[in-house]
Biotite code that builds the C-alpha atoms (Angstrom):
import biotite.structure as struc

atoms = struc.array([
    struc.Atom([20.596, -57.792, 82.906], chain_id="A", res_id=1, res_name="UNK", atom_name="CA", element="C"),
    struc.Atom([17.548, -59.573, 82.922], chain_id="A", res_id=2, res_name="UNK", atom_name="CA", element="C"),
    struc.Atom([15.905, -59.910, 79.556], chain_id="A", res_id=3, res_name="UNK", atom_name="CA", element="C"),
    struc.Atom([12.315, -61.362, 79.176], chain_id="A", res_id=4, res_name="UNK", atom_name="CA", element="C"),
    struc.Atom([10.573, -61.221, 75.819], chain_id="A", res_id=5, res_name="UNK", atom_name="CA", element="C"),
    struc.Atom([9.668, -57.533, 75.500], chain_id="A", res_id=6, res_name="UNK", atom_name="CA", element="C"),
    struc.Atom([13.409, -56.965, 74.685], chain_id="A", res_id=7, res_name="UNK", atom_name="CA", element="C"),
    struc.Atom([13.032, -59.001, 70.943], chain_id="A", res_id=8, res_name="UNK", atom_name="CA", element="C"),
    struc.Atom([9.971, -57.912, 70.117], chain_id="A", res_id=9, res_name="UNK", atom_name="CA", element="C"),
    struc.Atom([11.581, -54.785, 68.094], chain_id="A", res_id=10, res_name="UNK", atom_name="CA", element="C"),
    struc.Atom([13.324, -57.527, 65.897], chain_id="A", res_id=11, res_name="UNK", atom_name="CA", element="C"),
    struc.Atom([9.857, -59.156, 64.949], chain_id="A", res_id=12, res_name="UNK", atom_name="CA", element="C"),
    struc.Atom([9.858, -61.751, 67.637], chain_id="A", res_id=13, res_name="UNK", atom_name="CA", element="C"),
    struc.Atom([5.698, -61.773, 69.229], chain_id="A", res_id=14, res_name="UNK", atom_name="CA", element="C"),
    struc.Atom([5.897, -61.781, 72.861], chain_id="A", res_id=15, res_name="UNK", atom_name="CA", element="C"),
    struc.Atom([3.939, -64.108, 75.289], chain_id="A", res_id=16, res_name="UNK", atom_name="CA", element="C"),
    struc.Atom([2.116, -62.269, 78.201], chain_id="A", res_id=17, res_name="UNK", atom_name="CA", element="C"),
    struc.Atom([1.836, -59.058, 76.413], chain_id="A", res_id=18, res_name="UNK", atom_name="CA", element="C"),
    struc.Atom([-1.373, -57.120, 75.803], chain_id="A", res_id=19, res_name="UNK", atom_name="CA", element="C"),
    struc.Atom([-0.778, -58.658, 71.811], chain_id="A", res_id=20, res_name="UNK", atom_name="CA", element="C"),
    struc.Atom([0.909, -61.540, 73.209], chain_id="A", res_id=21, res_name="UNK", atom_name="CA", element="C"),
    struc.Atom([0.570, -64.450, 71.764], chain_id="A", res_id=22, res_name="UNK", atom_name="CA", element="C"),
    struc.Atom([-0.950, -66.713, 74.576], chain_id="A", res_id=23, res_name="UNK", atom_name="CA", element="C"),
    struc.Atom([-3.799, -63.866, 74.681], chain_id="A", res_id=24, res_name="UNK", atom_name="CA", element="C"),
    struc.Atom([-4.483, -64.006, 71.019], chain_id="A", res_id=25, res_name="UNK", atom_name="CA", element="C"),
    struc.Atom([-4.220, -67.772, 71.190], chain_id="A", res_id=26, res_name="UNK", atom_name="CA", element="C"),
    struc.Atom([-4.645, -69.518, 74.619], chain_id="A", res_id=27, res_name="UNK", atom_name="CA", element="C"),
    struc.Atom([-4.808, -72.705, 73.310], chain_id="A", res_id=28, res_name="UNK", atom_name="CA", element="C"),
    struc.Atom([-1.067, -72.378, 71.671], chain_id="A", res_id=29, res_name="UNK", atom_name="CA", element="C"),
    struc.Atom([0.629, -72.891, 75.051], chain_id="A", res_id=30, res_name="UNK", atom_name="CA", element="C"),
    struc.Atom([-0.363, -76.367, 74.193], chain_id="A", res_id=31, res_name="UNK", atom_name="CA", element="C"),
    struc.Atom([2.075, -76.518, 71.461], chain_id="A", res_id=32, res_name="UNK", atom_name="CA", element="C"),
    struc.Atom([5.063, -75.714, 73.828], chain_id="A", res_id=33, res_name="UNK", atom_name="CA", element="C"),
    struc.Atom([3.764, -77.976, 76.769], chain_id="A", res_id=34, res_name="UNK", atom_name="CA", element="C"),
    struc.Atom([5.765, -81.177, 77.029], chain_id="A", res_id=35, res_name="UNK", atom_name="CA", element="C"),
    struc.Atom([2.959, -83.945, 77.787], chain_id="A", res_id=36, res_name="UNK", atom_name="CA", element="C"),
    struc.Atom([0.912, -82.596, 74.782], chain_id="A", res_id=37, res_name="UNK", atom_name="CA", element="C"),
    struc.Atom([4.006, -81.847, 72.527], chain_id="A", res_id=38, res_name="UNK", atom_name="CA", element="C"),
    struc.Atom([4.882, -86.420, 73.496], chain_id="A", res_id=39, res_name="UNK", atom_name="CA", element="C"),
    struc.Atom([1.172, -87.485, 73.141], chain_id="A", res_id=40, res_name="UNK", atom_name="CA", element="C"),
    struc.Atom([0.260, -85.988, 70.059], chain_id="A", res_id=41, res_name="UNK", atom_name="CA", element="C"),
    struc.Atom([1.731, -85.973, 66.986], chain_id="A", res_id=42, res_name="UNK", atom_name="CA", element="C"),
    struc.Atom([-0.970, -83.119, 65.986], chain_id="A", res_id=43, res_name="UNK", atom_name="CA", element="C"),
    struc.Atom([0.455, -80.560, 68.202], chain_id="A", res_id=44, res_name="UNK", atom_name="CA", element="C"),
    struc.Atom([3.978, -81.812, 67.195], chain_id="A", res_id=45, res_name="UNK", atom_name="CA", element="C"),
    struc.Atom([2.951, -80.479, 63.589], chain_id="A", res_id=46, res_name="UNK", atom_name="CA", element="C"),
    struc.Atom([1.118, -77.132, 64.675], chain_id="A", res_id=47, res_name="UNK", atom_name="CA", element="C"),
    struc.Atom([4.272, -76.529, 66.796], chain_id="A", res_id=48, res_name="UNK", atom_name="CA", element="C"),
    struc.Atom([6.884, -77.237, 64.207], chain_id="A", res_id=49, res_name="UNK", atom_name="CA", element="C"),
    struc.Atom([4.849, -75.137, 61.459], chain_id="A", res_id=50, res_name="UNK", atom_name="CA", element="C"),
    struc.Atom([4.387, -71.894, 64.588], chain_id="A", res_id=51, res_name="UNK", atom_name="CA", element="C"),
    struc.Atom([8.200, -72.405, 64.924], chain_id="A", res_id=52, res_name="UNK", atom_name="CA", element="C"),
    struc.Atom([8.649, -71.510, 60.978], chain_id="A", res_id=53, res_name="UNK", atom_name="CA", element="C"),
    struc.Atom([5.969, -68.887, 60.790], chain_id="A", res_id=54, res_name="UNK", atom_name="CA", element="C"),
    struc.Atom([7.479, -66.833, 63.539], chain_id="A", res_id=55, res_name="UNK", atom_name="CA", element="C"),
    struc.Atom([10.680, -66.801, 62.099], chain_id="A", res_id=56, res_name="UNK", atom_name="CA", element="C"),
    struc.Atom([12.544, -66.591, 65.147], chain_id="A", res_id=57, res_name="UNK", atom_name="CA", element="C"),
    struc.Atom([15.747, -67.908, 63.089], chain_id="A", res_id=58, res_name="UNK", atom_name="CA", element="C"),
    struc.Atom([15.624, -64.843, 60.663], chain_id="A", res_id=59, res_name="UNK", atom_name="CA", element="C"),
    struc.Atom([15.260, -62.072, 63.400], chain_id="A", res_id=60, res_name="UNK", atom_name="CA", element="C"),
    struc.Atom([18.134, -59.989, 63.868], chain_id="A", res_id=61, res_name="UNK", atom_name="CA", element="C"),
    struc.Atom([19.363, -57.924, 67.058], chain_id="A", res_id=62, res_name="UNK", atom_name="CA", element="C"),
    struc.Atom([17.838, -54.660, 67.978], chain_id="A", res_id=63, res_name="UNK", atom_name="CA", element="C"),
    struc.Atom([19.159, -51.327, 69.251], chain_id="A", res_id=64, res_name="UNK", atom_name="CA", element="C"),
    struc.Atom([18.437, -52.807, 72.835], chain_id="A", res_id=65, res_name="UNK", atom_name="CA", element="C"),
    struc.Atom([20.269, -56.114, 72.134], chain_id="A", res_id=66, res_name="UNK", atom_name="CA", element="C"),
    struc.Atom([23.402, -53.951, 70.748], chain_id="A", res_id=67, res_name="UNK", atom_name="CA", element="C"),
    struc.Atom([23.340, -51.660, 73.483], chain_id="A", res_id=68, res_name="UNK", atom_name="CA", element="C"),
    struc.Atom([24.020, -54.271, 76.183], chain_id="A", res_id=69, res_name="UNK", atom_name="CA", element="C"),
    struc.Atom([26.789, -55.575, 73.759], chain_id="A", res_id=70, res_name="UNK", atom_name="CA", element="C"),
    struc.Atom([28.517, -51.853, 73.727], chain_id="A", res_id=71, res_name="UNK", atom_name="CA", element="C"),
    struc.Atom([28.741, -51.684, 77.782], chain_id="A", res_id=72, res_name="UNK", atom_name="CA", element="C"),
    struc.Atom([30.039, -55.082, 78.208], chain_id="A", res_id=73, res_name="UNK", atom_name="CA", element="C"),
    struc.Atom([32.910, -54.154, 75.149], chain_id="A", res_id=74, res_name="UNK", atom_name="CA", element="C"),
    struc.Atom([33.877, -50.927, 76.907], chain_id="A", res_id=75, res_name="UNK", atom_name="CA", element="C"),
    struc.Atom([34.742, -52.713, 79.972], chain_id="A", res_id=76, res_name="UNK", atom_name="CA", element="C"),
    struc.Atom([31.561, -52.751, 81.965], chain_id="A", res_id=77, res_name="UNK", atom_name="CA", element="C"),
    struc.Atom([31.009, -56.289, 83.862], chain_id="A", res_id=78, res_name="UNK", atom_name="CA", element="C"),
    struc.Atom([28.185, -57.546, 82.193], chain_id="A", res_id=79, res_name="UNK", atom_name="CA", element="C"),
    struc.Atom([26.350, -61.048, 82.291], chain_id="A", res_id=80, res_name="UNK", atom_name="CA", element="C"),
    struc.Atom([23.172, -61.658, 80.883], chain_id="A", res_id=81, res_name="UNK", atom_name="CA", element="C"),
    struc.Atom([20.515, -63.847, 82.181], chain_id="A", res_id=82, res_name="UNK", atom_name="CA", element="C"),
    struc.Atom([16.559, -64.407, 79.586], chain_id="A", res_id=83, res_name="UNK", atom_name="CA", element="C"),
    struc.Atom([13.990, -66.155, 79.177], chain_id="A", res_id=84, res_name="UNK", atom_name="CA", element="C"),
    struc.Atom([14.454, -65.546, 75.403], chain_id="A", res_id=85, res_name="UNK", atom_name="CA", element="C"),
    struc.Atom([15.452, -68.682, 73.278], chain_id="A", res_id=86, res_name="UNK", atom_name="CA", element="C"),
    struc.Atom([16.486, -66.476, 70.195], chain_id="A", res_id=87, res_name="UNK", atom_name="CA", element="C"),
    struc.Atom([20.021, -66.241, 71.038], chain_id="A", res_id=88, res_name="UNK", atom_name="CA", element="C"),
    struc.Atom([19.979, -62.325, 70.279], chain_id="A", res_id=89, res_name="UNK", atom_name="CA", element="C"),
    struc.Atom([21.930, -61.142, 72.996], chain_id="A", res_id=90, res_name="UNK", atom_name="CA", element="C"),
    struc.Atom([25.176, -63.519, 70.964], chain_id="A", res_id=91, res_name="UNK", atom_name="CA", element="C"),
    struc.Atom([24.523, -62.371, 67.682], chain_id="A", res_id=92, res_name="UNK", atom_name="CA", element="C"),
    struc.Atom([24.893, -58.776, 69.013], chain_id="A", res_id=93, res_name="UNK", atom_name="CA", element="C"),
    struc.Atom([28.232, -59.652, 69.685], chain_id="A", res_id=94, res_name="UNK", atom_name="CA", element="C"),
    struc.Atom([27.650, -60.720, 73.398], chain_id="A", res_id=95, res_name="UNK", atom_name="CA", element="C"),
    struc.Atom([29.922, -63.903, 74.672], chain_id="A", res_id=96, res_name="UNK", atom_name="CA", element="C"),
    struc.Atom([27.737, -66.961, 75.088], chain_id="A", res_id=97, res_name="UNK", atom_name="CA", element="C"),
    struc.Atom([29.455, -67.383, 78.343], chain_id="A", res_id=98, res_name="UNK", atom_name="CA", element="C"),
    struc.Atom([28.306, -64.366, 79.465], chain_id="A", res_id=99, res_name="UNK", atom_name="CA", element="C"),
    struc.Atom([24.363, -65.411, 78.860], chain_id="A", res_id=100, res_name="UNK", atom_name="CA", element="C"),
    struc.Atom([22.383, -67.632, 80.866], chain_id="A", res_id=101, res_name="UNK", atom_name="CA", element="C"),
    struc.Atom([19.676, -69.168, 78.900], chain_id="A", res_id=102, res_name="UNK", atom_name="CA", element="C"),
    struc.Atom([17.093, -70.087, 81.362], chain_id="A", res_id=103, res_name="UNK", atom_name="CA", element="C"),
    struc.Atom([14.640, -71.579, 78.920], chain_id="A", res_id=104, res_name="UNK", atom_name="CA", element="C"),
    struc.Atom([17.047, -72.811, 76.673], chain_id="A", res_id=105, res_name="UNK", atom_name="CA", element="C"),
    struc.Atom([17.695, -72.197, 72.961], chain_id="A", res_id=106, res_name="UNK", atom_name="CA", element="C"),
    struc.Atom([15.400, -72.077, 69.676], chain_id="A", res_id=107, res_name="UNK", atom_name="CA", element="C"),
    struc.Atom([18.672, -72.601, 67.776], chain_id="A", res_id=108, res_name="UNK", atom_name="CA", element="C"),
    struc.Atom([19.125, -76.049, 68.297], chain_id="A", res_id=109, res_name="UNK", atom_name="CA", element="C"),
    struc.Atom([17.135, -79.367, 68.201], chain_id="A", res_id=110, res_name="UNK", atom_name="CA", element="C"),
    struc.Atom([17.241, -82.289, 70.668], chain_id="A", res_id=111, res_name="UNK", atom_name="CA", element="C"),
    struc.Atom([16.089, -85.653, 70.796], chain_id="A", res_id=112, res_name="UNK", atom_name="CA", element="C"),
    struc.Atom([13.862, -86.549, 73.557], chain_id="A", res_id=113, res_name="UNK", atom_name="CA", element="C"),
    struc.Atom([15.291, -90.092, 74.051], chain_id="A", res_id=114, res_name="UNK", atom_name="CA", element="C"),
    struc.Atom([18.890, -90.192, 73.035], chain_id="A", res_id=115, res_name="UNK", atom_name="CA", element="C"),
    struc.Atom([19.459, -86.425, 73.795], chain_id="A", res_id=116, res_name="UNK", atom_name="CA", element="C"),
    struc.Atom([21.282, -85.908, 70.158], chain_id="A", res_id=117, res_name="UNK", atom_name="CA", element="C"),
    struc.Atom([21.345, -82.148, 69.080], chain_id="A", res_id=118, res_name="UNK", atom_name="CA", element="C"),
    struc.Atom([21.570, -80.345, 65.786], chain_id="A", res_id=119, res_name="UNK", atom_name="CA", element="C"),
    struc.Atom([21.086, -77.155, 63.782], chain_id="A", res_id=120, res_name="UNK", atom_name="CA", element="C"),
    struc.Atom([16.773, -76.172, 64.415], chain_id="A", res_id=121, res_name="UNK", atom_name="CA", element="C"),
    struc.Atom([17.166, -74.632, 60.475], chain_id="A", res_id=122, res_name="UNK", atom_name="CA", element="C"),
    struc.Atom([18.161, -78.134, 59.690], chain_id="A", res_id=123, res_name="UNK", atom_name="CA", element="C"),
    struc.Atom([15.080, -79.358, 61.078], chain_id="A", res_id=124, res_name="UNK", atom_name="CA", element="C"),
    struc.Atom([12.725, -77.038, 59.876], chain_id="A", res_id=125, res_name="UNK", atom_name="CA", element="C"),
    struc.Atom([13.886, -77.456, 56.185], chain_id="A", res_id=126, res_name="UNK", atom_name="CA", element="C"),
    struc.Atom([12.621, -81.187, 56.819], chain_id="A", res_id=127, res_name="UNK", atom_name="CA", element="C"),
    struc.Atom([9.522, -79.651, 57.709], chain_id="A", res_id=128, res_name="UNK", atom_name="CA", element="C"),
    struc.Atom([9.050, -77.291, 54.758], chain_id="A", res_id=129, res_name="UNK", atom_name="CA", element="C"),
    struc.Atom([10.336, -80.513, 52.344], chain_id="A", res_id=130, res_name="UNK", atom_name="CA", element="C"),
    struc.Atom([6.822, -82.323, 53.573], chain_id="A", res_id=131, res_name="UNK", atom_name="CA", element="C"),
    struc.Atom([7.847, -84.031, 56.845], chain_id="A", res_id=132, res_name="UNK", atom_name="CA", element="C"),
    struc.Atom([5.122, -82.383, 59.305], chain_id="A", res_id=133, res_name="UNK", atom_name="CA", element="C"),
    struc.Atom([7.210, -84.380, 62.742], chain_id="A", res_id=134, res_name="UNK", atom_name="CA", element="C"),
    struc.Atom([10.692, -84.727, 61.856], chain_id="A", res_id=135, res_name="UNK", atom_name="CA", element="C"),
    struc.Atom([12.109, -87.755, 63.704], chain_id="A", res_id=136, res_name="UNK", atom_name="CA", element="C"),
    struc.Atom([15.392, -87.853, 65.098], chain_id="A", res_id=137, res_name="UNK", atom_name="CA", element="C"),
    struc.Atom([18.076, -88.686, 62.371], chain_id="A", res_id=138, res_name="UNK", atom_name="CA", element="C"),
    struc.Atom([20.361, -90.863, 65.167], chain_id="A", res_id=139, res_name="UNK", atom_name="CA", element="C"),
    struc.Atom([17.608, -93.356, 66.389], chain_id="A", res_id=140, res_name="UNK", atom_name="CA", element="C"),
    struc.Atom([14.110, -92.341, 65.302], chain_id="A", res_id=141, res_name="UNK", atom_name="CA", element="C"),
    struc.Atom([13.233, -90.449, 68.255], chain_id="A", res_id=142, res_name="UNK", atom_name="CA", element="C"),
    struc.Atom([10.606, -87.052, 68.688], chain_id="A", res_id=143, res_name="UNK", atom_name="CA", element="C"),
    struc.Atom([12.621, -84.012, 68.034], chain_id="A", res_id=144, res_name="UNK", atom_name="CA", element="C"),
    struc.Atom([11.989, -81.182, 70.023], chain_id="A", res_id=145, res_name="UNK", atom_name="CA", element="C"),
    struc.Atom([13.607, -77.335, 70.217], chain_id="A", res_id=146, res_name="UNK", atom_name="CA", element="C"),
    struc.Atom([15.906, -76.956, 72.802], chain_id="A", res_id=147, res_name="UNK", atom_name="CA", element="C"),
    struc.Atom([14.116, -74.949, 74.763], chain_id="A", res_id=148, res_name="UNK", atom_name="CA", element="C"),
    struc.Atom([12.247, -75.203, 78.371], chain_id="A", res_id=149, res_name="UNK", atom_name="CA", element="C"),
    struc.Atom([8.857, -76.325, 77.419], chain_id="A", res_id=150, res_name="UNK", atom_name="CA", element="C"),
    struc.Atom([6.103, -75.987, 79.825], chain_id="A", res_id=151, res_name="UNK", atom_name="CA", element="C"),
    struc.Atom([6.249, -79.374, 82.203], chain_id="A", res_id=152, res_name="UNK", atom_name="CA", element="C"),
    struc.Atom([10.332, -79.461, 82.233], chain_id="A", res_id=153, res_name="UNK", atom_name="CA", element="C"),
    struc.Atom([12.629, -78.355, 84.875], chain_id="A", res_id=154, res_name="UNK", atom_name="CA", element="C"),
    struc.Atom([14.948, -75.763, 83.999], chain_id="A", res_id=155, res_name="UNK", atom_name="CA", element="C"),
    struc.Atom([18.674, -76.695, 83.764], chain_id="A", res_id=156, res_name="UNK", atom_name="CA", element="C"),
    struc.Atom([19.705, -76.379, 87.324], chain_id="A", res_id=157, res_name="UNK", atom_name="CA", element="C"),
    struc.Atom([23.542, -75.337, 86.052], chain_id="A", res_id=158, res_name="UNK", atom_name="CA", element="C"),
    struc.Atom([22.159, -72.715, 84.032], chain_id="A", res_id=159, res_name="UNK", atom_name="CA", element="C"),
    struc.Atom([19.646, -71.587, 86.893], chain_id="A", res_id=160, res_name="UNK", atom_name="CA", element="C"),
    struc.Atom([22.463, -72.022, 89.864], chain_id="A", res_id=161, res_name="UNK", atom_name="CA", element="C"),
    struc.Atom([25.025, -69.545, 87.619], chain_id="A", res_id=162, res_name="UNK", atom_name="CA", element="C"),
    struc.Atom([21.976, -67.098, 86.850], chain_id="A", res_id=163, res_name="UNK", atom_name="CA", element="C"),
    struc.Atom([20.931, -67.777, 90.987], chain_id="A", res_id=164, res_name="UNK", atom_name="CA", element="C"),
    struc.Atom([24.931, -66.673, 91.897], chain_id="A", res_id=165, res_name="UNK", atom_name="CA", element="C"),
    struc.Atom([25.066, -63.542, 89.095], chain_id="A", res_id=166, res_name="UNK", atom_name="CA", element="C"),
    struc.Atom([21.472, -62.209, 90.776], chain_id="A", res_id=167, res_name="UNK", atom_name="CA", element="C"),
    struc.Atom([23.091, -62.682, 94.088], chain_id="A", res_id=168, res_name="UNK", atom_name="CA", element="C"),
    struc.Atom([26.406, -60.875, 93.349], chain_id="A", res_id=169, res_name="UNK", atom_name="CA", element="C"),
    struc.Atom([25.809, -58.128, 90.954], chain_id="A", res_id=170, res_name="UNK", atom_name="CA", element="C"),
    struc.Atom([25.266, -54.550, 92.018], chain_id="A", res_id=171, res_name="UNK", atom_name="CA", element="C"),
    struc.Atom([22.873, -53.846, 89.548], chain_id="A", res_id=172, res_name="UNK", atom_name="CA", element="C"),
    struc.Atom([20.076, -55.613, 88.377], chain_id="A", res_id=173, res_name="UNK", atom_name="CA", element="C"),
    struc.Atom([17.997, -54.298, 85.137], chain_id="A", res_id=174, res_name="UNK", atom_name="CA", element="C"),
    struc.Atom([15.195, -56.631, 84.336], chain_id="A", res_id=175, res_name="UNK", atom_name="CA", element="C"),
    struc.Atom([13.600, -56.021, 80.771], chain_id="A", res_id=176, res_name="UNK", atom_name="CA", element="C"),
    struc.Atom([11.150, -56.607, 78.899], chain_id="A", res_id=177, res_name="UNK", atom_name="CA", element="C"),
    struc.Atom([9.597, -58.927, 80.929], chain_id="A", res_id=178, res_name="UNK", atom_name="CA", element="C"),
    struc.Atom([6.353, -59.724, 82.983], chain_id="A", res_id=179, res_name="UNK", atom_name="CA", element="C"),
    struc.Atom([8.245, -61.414, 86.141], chain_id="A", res_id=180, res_name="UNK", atom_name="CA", element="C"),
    struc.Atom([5.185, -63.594, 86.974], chain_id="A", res_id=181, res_name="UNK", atom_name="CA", element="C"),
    struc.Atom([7.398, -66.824, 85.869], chain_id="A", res_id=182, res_name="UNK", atom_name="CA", element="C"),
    struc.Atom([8.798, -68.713, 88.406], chain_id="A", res_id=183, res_name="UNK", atom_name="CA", element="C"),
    struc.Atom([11.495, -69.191, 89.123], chain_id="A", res_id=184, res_name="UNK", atom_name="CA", element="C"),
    struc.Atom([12.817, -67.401, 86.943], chain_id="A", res_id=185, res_name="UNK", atom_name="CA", element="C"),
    struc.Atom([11.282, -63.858, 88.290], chain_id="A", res_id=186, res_name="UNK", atom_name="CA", element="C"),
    struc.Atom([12.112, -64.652, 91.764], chain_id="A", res_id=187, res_name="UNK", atom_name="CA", element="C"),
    struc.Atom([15.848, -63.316, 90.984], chain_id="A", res_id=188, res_name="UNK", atom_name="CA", element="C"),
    struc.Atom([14.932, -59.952, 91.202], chain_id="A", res_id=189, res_name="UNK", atom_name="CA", element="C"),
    struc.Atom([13.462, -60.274, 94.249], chain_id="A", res_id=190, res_name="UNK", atom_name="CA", element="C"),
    struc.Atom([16.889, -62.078, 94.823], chain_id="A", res_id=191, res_name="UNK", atom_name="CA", element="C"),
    struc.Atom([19.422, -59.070, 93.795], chain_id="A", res_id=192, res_name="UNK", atom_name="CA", element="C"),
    struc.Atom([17.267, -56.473, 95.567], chain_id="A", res_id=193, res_name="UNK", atom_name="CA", element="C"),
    struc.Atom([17.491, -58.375, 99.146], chain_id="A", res_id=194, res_name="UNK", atom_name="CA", element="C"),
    struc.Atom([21.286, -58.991, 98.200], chain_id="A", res_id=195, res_name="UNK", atom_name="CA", element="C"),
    struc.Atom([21.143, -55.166, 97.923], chain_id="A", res_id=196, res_name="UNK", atom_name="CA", element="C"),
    struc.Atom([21.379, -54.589, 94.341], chain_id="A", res_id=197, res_name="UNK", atom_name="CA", element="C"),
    struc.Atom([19.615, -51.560, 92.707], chain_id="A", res_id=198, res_name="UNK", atom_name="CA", element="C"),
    struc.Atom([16.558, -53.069, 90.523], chain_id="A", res_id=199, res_name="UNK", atom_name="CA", element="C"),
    struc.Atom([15.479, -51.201, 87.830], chain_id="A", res_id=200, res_name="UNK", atom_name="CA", element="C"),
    struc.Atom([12.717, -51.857, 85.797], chain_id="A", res_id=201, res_name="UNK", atom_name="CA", element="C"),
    struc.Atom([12.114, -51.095, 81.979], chain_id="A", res_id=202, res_name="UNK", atom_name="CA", element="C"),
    struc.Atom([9.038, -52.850, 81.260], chain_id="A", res_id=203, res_name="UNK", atom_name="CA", element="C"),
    struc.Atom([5.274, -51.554, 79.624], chain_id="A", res_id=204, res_name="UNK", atom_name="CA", element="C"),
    struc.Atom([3.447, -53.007, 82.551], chain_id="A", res_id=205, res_name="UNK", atom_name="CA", element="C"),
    struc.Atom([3.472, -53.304, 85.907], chain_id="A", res_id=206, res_name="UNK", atom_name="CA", element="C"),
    struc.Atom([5.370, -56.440, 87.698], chain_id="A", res_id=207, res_name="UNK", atom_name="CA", element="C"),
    struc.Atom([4.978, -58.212, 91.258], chain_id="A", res_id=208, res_name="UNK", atom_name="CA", element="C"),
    struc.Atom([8.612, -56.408, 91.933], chain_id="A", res_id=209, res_name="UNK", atom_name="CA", element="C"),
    struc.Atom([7.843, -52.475, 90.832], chain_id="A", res_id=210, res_name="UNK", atom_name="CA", element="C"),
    struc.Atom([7.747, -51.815, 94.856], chain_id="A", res_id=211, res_name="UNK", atom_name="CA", element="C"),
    struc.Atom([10.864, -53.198, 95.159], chain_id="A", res_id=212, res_name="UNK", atom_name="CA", element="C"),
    struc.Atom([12.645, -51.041, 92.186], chain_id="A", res_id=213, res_name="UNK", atom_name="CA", element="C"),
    struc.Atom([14.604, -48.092, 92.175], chain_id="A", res_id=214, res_name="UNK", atom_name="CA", element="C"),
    struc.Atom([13.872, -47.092, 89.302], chain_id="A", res_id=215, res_name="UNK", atom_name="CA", element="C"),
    struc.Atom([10.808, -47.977, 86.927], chain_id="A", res_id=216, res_name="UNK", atom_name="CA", element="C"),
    struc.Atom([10.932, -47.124, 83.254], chain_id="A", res_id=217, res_name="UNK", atom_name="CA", element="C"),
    struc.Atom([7.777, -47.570, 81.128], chain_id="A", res_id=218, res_name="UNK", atom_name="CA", element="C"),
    struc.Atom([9.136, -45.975, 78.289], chain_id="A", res_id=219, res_name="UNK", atom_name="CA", element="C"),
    struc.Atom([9.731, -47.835, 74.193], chain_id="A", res_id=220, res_name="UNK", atom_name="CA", element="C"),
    struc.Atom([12.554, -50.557, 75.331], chain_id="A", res_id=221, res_name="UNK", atom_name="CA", element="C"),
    struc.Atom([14.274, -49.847, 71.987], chain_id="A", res_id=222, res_name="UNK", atom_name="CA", element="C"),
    struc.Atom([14.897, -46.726, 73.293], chain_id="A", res_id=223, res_name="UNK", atom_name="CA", element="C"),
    struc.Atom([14.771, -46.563, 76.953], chain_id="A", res_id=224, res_name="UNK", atom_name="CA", element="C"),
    struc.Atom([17.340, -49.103, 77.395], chain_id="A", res_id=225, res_name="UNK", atom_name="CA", element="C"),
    struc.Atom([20.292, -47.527, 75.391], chain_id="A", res_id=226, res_name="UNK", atom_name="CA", element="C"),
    struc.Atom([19.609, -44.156, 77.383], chain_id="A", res_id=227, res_name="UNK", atom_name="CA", element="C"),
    struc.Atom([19.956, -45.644, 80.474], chain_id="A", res_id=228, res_name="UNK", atom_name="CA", element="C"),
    struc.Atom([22.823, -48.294, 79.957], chain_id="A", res_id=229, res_name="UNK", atom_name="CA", element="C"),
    struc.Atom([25.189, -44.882, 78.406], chain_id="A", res_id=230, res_name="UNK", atom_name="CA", element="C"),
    struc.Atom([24.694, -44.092, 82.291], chain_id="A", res_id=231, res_name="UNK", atom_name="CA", element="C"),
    struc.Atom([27.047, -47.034, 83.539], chain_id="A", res_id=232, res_name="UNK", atom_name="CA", element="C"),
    struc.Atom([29.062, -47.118, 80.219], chain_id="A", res_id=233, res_name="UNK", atom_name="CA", element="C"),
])
């Protein structure tokens, strides 16, 4: 399973690319999740912390999507997991975190950009709604940032080697809810189908891999999905 952010967006979460997504309705907040800007300017720093608490990614809960890739993997289906979500949905459904590669990271979590400390991101945002607008880090003073991939930074080459080997191996590949126009990331589908998986599709609009598919499903995720994971349960 590949999840992009169409698959959240049921549990309140805005999506990126989307015909509402957010970088259409605001261009100029990909700034706030772009690494030089976020380190030169302590005014994006703020605009980014206060989007982070007004989308209340924290607060979202998992959706009948999220809890039907749960289901397969409890009855005994071999499932791994690899999004470009940071809203750590697929775990709270009851997923195993070692079953999900998080290719952009996590929203969860907080790290220091110079001594690499992490903590709770609710611990950090509560800082922010007590009055301070760029929480420093608490260990030596440095600029806290999510714990995600922000535009600018490499992807964790662990993460992306175990999601590389999983894309490679498996003998199905569902990619959801997402665009596949980021790369690397969207190159694994390309990846499974030469390895001769069967790619299916569930996403609103077209991708650069719909000629490659199987299958194509343009149908609500919320419901498409569950349908068509009871056919490998």
């Amino acid at each position: 399973m590949f999840s992009g952010a169409g698959m959240s967006t049921d549990s309140g979460i805005p999506d990126y690319r989307g015909p509402q997504g957010l970088w259409r309705r605001d261009p100029e907040a990909e700034k706030l999740v772009t690494y030089e800007y976020y380190m030169a300017d302590p005014e994006i720093r703020r605009r980014s912390w206060m989007m982070r608490a007004e989308i209340g990614a924290l607060a979202a809960r998992p959706n009948a999507a999220h809890r039907a890739v749960a289901e397969l993997e409890r009855g005994g289906t071999p499932v791994r997991v690899i999004t470009q979500n940071v809203d750590g949905l697929h775990q709270l459904a009851g997923l195993p975190a070692r079953k999900v590669f998080e290719l952009h990271g996590t929203a969860r979590e907080v790290v220091c950009t110079r001594c690499h400390a992490r903590s709770d991101m609710d611990a950090a945002l509560a800082r922010v709604a007590a009055g301070e607008p760029d929480p420093a880090c608490a260990d030596c003073g440095g600029i806290l940032k999510a714990a995600t991939v922000m535009f600018g930074e490499r992807l964790d080459p662990e993460v992306l080697a175990g999601a590389v080997a999983v894309a490679k191996g498996c003998q199905v590949f569902i990619a959801v809810g997402t665009t596949l126009q980021v790369q690397p990331a969207a190159s694994l589908a390309g990846m499974a189908a030469e390895a001769g998986a069967r790619l299916i599709i569930v996403n609103a609009e077209e991708t650069p891999y719909d000629s490659l598919a199987a299958e194509v499903v343009r149908e609500p995720i919320g419901t498409a999905l569950p349908a068509l994971l009871a056919r490998f349960a």
